[in-house]
Each structure stands twice: as structure tokens, then as C-alpha cells.
C-alpha positions as CSV (number, residue, x, y, z in Angstrom):
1,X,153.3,29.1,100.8
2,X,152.6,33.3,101.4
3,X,155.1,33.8,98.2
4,X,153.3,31.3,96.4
5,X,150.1,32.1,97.0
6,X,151.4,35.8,95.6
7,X,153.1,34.5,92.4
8,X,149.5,32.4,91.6
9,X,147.4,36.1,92.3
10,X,150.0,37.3,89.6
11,X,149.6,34.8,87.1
12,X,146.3,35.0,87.0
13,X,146.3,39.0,86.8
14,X,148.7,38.5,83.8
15,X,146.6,35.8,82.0
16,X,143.5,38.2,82.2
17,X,145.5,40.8,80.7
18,X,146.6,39.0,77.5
19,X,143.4,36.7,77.1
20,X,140.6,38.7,78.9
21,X,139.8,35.6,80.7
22,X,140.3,34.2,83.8
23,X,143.1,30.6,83.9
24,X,140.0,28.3,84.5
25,X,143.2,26.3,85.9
26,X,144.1,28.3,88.6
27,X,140.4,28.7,89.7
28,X,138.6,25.8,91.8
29,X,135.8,24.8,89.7
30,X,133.4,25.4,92.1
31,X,135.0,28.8,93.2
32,X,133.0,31.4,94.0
33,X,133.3,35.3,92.9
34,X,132.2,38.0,94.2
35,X,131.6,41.1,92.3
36,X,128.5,42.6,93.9
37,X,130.2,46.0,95.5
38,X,132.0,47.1,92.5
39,X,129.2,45.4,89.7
40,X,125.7,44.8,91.3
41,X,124.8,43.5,88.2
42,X,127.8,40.7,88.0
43,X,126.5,39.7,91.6
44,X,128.2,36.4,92.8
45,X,128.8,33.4,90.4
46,X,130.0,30.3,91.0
47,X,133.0,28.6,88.8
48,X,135.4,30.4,86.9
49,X,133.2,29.8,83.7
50,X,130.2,32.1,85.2
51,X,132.7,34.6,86.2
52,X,133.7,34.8,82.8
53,X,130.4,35.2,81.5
54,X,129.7,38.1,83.8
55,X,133.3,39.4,83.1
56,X,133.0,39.4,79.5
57,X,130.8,42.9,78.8
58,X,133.7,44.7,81.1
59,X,136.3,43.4,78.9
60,X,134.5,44.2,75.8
61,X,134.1,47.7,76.7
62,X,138.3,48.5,76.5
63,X,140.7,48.2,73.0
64,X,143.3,46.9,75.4
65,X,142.1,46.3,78.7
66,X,145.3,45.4,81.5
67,X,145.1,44.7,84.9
68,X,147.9,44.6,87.8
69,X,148.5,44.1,91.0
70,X,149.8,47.7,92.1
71,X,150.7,46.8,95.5
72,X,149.5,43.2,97.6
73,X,148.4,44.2,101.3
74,X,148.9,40.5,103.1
75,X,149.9,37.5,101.8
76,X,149.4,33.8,104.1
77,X,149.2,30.4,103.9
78,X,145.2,30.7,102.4
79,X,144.8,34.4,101.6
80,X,146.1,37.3,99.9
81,X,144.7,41.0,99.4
82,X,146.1,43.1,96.8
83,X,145.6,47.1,95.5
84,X,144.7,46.5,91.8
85,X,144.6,48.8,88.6
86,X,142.7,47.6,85.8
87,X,141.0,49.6,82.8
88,X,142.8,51.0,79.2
89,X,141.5,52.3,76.0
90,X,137.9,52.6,75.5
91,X,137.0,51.0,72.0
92,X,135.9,53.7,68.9
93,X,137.7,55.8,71.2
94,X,141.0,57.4,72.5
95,X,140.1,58.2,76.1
96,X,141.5,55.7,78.8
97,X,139.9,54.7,81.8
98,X,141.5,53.0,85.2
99,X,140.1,51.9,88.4
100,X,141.9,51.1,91.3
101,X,139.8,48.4,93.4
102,X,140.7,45.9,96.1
103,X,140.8,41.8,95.5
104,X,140.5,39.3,98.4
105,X,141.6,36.1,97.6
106,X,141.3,32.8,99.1
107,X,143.2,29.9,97.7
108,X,143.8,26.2,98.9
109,X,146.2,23.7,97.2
110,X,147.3,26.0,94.6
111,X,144.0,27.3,93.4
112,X,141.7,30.3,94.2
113,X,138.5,29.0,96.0
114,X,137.1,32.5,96.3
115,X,137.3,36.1,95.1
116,X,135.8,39.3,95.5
117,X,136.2,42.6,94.5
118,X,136.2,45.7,96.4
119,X,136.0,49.8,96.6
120,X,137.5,49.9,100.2
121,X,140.6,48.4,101.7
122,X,138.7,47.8,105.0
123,X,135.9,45.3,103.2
124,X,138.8,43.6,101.3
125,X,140.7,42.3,104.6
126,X,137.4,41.5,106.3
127,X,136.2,39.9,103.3
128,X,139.1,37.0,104.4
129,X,138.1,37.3,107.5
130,X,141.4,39.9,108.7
131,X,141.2,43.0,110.7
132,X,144.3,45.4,109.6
């Protein structure tokens, strides 16, 4: 289930990169995502349509925006935290810009139930209830 859990987290961060949107069928549609530490303004919404609502200026902002999964941190039967890179090409322009941030991810029955986003590893693992 772990290695499962991993290869669904990956999915999803290679649909995002090609469609700029998150697989509404990986995502409980009640899920809940949590963007309030890195985006105030994005805040928490609930179901994977809201999240793409609030996603949708960040996208906008990059020619060819990509996100990965640079490393993942813990991986069990509910929850995974992974070291993500996400950013690219500014549009009308040539500068690039990448942030590396922290995902927490909770996921039942094949689908993610929560997420939230994170500066700080620390928040991340406590954010699935872990303590590294």
C-alpha cells in the first residue's frame, strides 16, 4: 500500500505538469487542500475543483510550469510526505523561477483526502500527524 500510495503522489505530480490541473480522479471530491503557509491568499478549499480555482493564477504566471517530486520523506499505508520542485519559465519572459516546498498527503482507497503545502519539513510530517 506505501508504494502505492507513492506511485498515486506521482501521477498526480505528472498530470499537473502536462495539464496544469490537478486528476479530479485521484482527489476525493470532498478533499480538502491546504495552501495557507505557502499562499495565504489560496487558504484552504475543499474538492479538487476549488483547488483548481485557487491554483489556476500560479499556473498562469509560468510559460511551462513542472512540478516533481525531488525526493518523498515517508510513505504508509494513509500518508506520504514528499520534497517537491515546482516553478519554470516566467511568461513574456526568459527568467525561471523554482521553489522547493513540502507536500503532506493523506490518501484512503486510492485517492488523496487531504493536502497541504509547506515551507518547512517539520510542519509537513506534523501536518499527517508524524514526528521525524
Amino acid at each position: 500500500m506505501p508504494q502505492e500510495n507513492v506511485e498515486i503522489v506521482r501521477r498526480i505530480y505528472e498530470q499537473v505538469s502536462v495539464h496544469h490541473r490537478l486528476p479530479k480522479d485521484l482527489f476525493e471530491p470532498a478533499c480538502a487542500t491546504d495552501w495557507t503557509e505557502v499562499s495565504p491568499d489560496f487558504g484552504v478549499r475543499y474538492g479538487a475543483r476549488a483547488a483548481d480555482e485557487a491554483l489556476a493564477s500560479y499556473f498562469e504566471t509560468f510559460e511551462n510550469f513542472h512540478v516533481e517530486a525531488e525526493a518523498v520523506l515517508h510513505a504508509d499505508a494513509e500518508r506520504v510526505v514528499t520534497v517537491v520542485r515546482d516553478g519554470g519559465r516566467m511568461k513574456a519572459s526568459d527568467a525561471e523561477v523554482w521553489n522547493r516546498f513540502f507536500h503532506a498527503w493523506t490518501l484512503r482507497d486510492g485517492k488523496v483526502v487531504r493536502l497541504s503545502s509547506h515551507i518547512d519539513r517539520e510542519r509537513a510530517f506534523e501536518a499527517v500527524g508524524l514526528r521525524e
